[in-house]
C-alpha positions in Angstrom: 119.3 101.4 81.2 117.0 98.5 80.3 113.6 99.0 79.4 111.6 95.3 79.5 108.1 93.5 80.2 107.2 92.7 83.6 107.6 89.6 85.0 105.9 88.1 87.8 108.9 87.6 89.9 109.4 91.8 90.0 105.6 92.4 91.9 107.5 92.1 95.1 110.1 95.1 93.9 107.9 96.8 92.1 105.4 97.2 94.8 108.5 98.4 96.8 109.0 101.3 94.3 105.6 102.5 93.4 104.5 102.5 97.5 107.7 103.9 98.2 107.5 107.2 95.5 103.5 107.4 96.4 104.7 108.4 99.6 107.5 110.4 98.6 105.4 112.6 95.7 101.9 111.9 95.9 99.6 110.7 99.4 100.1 113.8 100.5 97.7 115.5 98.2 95.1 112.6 99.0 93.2 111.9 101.9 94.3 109.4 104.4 91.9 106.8 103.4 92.4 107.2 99.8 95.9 106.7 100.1 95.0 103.5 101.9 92.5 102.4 99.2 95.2 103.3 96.1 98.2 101.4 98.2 95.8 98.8 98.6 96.0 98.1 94.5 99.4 98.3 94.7 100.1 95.3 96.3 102.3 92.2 94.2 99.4 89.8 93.9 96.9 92.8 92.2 100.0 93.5 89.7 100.9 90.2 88.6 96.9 89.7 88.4 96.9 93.6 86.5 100.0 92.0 84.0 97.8 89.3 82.6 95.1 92.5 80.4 97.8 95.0 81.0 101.3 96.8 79.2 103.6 97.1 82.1 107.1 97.2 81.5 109.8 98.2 84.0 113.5 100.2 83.7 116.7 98.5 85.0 119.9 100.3 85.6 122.3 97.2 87.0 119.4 94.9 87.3 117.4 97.1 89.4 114.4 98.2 88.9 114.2 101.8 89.3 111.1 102.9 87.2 107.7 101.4 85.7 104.9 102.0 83.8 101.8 100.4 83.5 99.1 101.6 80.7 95.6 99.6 79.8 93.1 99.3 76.6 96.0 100.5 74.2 95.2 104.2 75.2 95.5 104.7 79.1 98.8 105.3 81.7 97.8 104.3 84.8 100.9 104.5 86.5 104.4 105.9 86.2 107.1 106.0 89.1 110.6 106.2 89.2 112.7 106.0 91.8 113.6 109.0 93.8 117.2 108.5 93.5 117.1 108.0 89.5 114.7 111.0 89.0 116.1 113.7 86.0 117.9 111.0 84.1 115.5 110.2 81.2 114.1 107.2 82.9 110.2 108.2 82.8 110.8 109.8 79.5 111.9 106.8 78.1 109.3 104.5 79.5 106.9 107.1 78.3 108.4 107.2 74.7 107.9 102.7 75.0 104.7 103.0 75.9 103.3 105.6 73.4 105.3 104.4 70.5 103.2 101.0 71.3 100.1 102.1 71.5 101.3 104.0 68.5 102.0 100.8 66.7 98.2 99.5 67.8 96.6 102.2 65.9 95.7 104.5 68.9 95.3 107.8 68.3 95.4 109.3 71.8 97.1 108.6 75.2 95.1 109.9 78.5 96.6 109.8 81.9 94.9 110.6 85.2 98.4 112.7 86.5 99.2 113.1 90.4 99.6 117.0 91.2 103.1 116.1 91.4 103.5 114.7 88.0 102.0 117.0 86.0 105.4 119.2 85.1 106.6 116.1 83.9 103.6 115.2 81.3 103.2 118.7 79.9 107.0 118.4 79.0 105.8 115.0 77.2 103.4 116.9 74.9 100.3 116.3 77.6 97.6 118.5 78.2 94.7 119.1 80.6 91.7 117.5 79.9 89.3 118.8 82.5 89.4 120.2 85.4 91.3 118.8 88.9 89.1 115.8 89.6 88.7 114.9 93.5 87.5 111.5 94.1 87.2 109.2 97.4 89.9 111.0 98.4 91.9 110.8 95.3 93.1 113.7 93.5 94.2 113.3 89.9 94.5 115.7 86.9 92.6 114.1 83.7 95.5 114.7 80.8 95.9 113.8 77.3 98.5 114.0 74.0 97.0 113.5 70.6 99.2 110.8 68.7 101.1 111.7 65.3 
């Protein structure tokens, strides 16, 4: 596996992933039109403009991309999705592990994530802990999470 920056010629594949697990794993613990709205962010011309202020970097196994992660201001995940097919391997650990060591290396001392219902196994594994309570927005459901950085 090959962890690396985005580049603007992945939106097109990475947009494939991240709709395609959303989905899989997560719309169906949002409303209709709030999946709509998120998937509407997704698209390649929002992440290429997202790439520009933001840390996204993506996993290859065989030059494919089969995972990504996108964090903001040094301190925030905003999204994490790996392929179905590649899921249990290490893959979101390890982009997790880039991404913190990173911010890390920035000076921060805390990483928050907003986790889908789905996810949230996964990121108390990772040392992550509830923040507040469930948060239900425009007909997005998250769980606010953080890890205090040593």
């Amino acid at each position: 596996m090959i962890i690396r920056r985005f580049k603007k010629d992945d939106a097109e594949k990475v947009f494939r992933l991240v709709s395609k697990t959303f989905n899989e794993f997560v719309a169906s613990d949002f409303t209709k039109n709030g999946s709509k709205k998120w998937l509407e962010e997704q698209v390649p011309e929002k992440q290429i403009e997202r790439s520009k202020t933001r840390d996204i970097f993506v996993a290859l196994i065989n030059n494919k991309i089969v995972g990504m992660i996108e964090g903001k201001e040094n301190s925030k995940v905003t999204r994490l999705f790996v392929d179905k097919k590649y899921h249990e391997k290490g893959i979101a650990r390890n982009l997790m592990n880039r991404i913190e060591k990173l911010y890390k290396k920035r000076g921060a001392t805390k990483i928050i994530i907003w986790s889908s219902l789905y996810a949230q196994k996964f990121y108390e594994k990772m040392g992550y802990r509830k923040s507040t309570r469930l948060i239900k927005k425009e007909g997005v459901v998250y769980q606010p999470m953080n890890k205090i950085l040593i």
